[in-house]
C-alpha positions in Angstrom: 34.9 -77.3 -10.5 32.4 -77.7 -13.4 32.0 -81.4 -12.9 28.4 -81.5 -12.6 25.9 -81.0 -15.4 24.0 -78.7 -13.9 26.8 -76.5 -12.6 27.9 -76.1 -15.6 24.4 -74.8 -17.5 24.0 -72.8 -14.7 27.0 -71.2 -15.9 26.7 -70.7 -18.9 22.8 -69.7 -18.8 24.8 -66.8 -17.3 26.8 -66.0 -19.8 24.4 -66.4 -22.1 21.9 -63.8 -20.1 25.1 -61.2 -19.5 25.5 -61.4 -23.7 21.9 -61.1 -24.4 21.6 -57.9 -22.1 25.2 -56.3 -24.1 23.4 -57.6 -27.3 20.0 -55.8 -26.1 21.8 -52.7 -25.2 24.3 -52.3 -28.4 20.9 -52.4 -30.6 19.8 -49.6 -28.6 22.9 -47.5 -28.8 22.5 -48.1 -32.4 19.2 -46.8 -32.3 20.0 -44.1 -30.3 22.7 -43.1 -32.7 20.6 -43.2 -35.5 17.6 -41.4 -34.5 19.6 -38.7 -32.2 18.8 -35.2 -33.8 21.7 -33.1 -35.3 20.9 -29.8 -33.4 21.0 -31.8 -30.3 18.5 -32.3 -27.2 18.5 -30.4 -23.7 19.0 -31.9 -20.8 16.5 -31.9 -18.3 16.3 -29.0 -15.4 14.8 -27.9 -12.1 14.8 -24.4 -10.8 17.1 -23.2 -7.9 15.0 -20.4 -7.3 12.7 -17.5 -9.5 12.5 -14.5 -6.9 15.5 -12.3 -8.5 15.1 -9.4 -10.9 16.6 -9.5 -14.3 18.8 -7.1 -14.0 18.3 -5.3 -17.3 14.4 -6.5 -17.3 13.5 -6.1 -14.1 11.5 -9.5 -14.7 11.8 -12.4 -12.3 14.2 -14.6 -13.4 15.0 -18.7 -13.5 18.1 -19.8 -11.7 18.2 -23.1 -13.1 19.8 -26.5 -11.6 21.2 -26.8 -14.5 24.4 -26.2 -14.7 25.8 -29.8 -15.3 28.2 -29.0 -18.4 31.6 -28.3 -16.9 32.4 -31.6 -17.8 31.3 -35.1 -18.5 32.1 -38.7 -19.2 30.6 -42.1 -20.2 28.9 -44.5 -18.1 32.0 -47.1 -17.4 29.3 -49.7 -18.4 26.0 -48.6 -19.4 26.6 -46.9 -23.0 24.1 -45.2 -23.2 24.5 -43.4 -19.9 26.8 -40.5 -19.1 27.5 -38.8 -15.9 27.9 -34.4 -16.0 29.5 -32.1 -13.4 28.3 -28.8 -11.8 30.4 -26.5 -11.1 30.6 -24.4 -7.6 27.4 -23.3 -8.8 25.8 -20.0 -9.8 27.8 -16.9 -9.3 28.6 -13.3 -10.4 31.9 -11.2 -10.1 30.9 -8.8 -7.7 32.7 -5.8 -5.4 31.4 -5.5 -2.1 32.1 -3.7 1.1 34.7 -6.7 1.8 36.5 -6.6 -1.1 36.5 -7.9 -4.6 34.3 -11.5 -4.9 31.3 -13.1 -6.2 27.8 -12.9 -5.7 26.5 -16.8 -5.0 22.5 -16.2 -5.2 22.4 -19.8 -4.2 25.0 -19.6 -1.2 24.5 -23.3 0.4 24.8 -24.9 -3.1 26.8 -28.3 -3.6 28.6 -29.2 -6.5 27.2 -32.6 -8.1 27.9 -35.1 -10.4 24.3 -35.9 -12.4 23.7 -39.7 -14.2 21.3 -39.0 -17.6 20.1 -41.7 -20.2 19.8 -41.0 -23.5 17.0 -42.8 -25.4 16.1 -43.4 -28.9 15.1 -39.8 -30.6 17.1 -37.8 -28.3 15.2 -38.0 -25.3 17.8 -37.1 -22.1 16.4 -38.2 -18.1 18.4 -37.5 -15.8 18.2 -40.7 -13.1 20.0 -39.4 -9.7 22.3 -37.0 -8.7 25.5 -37.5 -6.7 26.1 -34.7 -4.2 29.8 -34.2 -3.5 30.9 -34.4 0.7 33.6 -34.5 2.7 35.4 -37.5 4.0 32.9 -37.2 7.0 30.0 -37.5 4.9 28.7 -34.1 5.3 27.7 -31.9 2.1 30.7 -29.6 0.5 30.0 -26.2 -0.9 31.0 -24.0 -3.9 32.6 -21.6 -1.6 36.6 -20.4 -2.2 39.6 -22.1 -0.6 41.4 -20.7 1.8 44.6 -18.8 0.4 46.9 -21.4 1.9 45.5 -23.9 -0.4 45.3 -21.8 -3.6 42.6 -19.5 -2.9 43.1 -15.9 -4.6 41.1 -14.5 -2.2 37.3 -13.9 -3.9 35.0 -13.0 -1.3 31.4 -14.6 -1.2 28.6 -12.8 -1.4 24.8 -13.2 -1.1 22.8 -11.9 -3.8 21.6 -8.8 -2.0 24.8 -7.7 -1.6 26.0 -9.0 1.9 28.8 -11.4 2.9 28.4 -14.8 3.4 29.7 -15.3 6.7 29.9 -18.6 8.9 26.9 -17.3 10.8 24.7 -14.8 8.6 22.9 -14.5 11.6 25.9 -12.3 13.6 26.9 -9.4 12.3 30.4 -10.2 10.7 33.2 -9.9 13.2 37.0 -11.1 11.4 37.3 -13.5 14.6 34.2 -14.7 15.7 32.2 -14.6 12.8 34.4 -13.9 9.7 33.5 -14.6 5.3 32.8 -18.1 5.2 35.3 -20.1 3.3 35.9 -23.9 2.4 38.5 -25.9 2.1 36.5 -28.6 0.8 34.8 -26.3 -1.5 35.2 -26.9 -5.3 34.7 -25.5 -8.4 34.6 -28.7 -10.4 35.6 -28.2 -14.1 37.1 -32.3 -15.3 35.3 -35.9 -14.5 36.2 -39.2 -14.5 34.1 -42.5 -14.2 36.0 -45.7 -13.1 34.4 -49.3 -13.3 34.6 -49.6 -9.5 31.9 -47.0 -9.6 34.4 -44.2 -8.2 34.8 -40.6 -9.7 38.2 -38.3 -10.2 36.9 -34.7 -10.2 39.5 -31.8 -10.9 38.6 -28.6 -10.1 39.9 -24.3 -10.9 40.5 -23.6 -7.5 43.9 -25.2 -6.1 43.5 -26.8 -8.8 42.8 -30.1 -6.6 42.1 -33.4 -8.2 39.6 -35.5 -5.7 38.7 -38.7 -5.6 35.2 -39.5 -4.5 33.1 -42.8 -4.0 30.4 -43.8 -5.7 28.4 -41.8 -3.2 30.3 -38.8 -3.8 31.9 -39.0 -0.6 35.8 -38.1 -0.4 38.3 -41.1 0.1 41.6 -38.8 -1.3 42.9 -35.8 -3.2 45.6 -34.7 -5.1 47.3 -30.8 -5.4 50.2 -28.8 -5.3 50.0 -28.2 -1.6 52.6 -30.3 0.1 51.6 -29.2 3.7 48.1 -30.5 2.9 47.1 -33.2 5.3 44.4 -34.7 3.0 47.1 -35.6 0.2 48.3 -38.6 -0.7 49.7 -37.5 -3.8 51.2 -34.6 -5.4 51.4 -32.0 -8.2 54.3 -30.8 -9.4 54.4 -27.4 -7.2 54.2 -24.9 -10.6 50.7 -25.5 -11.0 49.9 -23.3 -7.6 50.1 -20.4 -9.9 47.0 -21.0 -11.8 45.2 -18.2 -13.1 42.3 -16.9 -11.0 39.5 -19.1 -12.4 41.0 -20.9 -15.2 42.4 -24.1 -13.1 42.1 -27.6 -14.7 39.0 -27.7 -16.4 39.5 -30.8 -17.5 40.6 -34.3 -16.7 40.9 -38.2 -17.9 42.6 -41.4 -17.4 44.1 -43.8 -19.3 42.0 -46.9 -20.5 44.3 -48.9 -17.5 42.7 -46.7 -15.0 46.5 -46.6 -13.7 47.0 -42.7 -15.2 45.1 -39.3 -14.5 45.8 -36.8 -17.0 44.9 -33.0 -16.7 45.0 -29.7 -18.8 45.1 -26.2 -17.3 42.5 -23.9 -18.8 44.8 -21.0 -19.8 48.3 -20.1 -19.4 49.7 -20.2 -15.9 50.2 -16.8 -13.7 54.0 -18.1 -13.8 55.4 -15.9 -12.7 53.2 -12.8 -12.5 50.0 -11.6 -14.3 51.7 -10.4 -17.0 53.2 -14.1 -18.0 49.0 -15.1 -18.3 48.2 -13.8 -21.3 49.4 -16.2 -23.7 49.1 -19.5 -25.3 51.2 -21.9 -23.8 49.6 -24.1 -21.3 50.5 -27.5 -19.8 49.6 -31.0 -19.5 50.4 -33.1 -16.7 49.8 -36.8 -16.0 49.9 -38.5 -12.2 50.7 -41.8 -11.9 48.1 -43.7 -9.1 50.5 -46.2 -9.2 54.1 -44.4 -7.9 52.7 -40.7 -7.8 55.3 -39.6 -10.5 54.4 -37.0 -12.7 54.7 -35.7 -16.0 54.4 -32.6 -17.7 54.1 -31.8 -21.5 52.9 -28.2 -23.4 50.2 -27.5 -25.7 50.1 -24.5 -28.0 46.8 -22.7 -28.2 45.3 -21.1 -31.9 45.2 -18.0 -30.2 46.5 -16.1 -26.6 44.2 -16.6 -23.7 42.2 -18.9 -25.4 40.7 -22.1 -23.2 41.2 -25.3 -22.9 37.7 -26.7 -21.6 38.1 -30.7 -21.6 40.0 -34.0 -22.2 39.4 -37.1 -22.8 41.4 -40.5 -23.4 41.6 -42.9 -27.3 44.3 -44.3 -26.0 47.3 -44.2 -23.3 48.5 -41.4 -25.3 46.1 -39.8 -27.6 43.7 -37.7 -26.1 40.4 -35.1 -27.4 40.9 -31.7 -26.2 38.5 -28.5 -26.4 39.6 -25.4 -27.2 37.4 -22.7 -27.6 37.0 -18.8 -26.8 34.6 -16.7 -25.0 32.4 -15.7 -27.9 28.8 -16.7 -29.0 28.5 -17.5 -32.3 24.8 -15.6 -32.4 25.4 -12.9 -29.5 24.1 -13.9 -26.2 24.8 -11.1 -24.0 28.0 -10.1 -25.8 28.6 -9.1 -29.6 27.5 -11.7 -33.0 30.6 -13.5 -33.6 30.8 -15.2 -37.1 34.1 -16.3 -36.4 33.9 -18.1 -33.0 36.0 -21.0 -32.2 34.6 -24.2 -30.7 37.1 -26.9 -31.9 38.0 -30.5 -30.8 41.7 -31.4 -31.2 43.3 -34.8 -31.2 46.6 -34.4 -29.6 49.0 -37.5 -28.9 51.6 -37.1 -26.0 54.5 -39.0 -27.6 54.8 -36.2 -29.8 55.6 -33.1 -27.0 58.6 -33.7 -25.1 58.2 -34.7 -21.6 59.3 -31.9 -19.5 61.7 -33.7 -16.9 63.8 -35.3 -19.8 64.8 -31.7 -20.8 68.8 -31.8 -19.6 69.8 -29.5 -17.3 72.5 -26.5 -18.2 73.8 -23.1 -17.5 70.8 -22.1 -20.1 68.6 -24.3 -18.2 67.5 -24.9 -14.6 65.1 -25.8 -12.4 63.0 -23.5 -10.0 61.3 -25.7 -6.7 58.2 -23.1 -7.6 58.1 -22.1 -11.1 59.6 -25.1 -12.5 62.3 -25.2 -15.5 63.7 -21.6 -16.8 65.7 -20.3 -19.5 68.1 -17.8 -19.1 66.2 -17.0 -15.7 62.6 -17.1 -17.8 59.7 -19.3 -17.2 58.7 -21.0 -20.1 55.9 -19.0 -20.0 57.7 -16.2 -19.9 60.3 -17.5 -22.6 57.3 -18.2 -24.7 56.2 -15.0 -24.9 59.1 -13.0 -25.5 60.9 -14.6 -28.0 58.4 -17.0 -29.5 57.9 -20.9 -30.2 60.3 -21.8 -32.6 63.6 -20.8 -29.7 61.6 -22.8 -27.5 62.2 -25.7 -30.1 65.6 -24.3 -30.4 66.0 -25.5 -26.5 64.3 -28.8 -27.5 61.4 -28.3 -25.9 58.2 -28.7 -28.3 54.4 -28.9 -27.2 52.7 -32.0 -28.3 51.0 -32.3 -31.8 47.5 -31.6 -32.5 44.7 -32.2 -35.5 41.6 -30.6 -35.6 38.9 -33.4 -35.5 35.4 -31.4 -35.6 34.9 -27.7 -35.3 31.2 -27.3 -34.1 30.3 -23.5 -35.4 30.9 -25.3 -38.6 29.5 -28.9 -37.9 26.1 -27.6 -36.0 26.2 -24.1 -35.9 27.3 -24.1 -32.4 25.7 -21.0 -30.5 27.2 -21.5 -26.8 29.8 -20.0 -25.4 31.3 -22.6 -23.6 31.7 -26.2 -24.8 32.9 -27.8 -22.1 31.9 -31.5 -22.0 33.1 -34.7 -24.1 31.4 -38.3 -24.0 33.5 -40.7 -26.3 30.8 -43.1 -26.9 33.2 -45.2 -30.0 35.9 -44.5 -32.1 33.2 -42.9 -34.3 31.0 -41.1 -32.2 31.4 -37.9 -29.6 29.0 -36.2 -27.5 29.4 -32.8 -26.7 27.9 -30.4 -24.0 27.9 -27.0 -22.8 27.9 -25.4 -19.5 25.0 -23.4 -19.7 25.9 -21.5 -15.8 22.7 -22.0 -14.5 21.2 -20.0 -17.4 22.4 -16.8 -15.5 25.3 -14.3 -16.4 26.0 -11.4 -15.3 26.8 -7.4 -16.8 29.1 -5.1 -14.2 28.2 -7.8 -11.4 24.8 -7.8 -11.7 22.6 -11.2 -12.1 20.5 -11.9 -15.5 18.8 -14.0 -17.6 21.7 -15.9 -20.1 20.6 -15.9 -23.4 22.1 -17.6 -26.9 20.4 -14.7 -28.7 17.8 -12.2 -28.3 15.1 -14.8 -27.5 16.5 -18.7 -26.3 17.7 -19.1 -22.9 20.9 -21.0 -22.9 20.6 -24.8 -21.5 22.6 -27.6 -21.1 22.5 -29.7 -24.6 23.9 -32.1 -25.7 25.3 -33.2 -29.3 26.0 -36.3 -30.8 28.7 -35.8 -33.9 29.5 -38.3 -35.8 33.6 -38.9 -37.3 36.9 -40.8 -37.2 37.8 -40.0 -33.3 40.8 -42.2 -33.7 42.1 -41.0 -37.1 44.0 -44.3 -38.2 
């Protein structure tokens, strides 16, 4: 094929160009790394809109766009790039005349996927955005699902108070004119970049794991919802009792590309509300492949704690945030000294895979709320008689190591990390989602502050250590 001389130097002039560019950009990764600054960098912003009142100022107030830290990932490629997920976008609790819902100040908003650079000295631009649409090519929203595909039945509202309704033109009418909702709509929490330029995104409502092109338009999906047209694929059928916004927040695949694995936010409503408030919550991986599934357990420090993102070393060691609610220096709760922003590694060899668990008169299997002892969900089993008799039914969640703990690495002052970027073995970036910069006291909108004075933002930091630990 080569035969010909200049063939051949065509050739390799092109090798030679393609390892002069990776040359070029691994010196300015290097620089980057070296020049990045320890309290991190922001990442850029425009403003949704300014016309609200603060509502304990009575100031205008910046809705910001924002809001790209529910969860990120590295450029497939270009290190130093890194794409960021929204979520459904800014929103309140808020009880209305309709029933308990949220307030969405910014009703039409779509959920996005953002590409930034990172230059030398911590300078972040952001160079496009991705808007996320349906397989028809028309924009989604943030709106709820419907309740047959995991909805918990939030209603919308507008700022001001009214329902968002699929004419806000009409006076709402429950047949002709009824609450808008959307069954494309997401509220995107884990992201994941593949070299063909497509994205998995996982969201808290269904949960529902989409797949999207590289123009953020639909091409499959992936939930619990067997009667759901637009699957290909399937959960295991447990994960339909989510807790109300705490779905899986967040997602990765294995280096193969062959293997998604998620983790749920909090402990499953399995069976009821009262089996929520603990610390066990599960991992499960999908094979692209064959569709099977697998689900493991990971123990949390503490009950109700969250599980904000994961991200693949290797087939089976993964990065995991956990974290609480707190801020470290107030925000618009209490000064907590003792908040916990940690970054686990966990390897899945370690936690036994729940469908080799054998069968007995102890245990069985529930179609809906999956394996159960003595008529308990392991949820439920967990929290009455503790970890060690689930070990005693040889059932163990997988190991973990704390790898950095950012109150104590950077004096993290966010309440919630929510973003990794594995950028080498030796370096992590981490981000926050900074909800638009607004939050919200007895359902009405504000200004979200880090303390008394610093509006919270998306920023990003750079930490330094031994990701793999070998």
């Amino acid at each position: 094929m080569f035969n010909k001389k200049n063939g051949l130097v065509g050739v390799l002039s092109i090798v030679a160009l393609f390892s002069s560019v990776n040359n070029v950009i691994a010196t300015e990764m290097d620089s980057i790394l070296a020049t990045f600054p320890k309290q991190g960098s922001e990442l850029p912003y425009s403003v949704l809109r300014a016309d609200l009142k603060d509502a304990k100022t009575q100031l205008p107030f910046d809705i910001r766009n924002g809001g790209y830290g529910s969860a990120m990932t590295g450029h497939p490629t270009q290190t130093n790039q890194f794409y960021a997920l929204t979520d459904r976008g800014p929103n309140a609790n808020h009880q209305g005349q309709y029933g308990k819902g949220k307030s969405f100040p910014v009703a039409d908003y779509t959920p996005r996927i953002g590409l930034f650079e990172v230059k030398a000295g911590g300078k972040i631009v952001q160079l496009k955005d991705i808007l996320l649409k349906r397989p028809d090519g028309s924009l989604i929203s943030g709106l709820p699902n419907s309740s047959a595909l995991g909805g918990t039945g939030e209603t919308p509202y507008h700022a001001d108070g009214k329902p968002v309704l699929v004419n806000d033109q009409l006076p709402y009418n429950a047949t002709t004119n009824p609450i808008k909702l959307d069954d494309y709509g997401l509220d995107g929490e884990g992201l994941v970049a593949l070299n063909d330029g497509s994205f998995w995104v996982s969201d808290e409502y269904g949960p529902h794991i989409v797949h999207f092109d590289a123009n953020g338009v639909e091409i499959d999906r992936i939930n619990a919802f067997k009667d759901d047209s637009r699957t290909s694929l399937h959960l295991p059928a447990v994960y339909q009792h989510r807790r109300a916004n705490r779905g899986m927040e967040g997602l990765a695949i294995t280096p193969d590309e062959n293997t998604l694995v998620g983790i749920m936010q909090s402990t499953l409503k399995n069976p009821d509300k009262a089996a929520q408030k603990g610390d066990l919550t599960r991992i499960v991986s999908i094979n692209l492949s064959n569709g099977e599934t697998e689900q493991y357990l990971y123990r949390q420090e503490k009950l109700e704690n969250a599980n904000s993102e994961i991200a693949a070393l290797t087939a089976r060691k993964f990065l995991v945030i956990e974290r609480d609610g707190s801020f470290l220096l107030g925000g618009p709760k209490e000064v907590n000294s003792n908040a916990q922003k940690q970054v686990y590694r966990i390897d899945l060899s370690t936690g036994t895979s729940l469908s080799s668990v054998p069968l007995s008169s102890s245990i069985t299997k529930d179609e809906s709320h999956g394996l159960l002892i003595d008529g308990l969900t392991l949820e439920q089993y967990v929290q009455k008689n503790g970890w060690d008799a689930l070990a005693d039914k040889g059932i163990k969640p997988v190991s973990k190591k704390l790898v950095i703990d950012m109150v104590k690495e950077v004096a993290y002052a966010h309440d919630k990390m929510e973003g990794l970027w594995i950028i080498d073995d030796q370096h992590l970036g981490v981000l926050n989602d900074d909800d638009f910069a607004t939050w919200s006291t007895d359902g009405k909108l504000e200004q979200k502050y880090l303390d008394k004075n610093t509006v919270d933002a998306n920023r990003l930091y750079i930490i330094k250590k031994d990701l793999l630990g070998e």
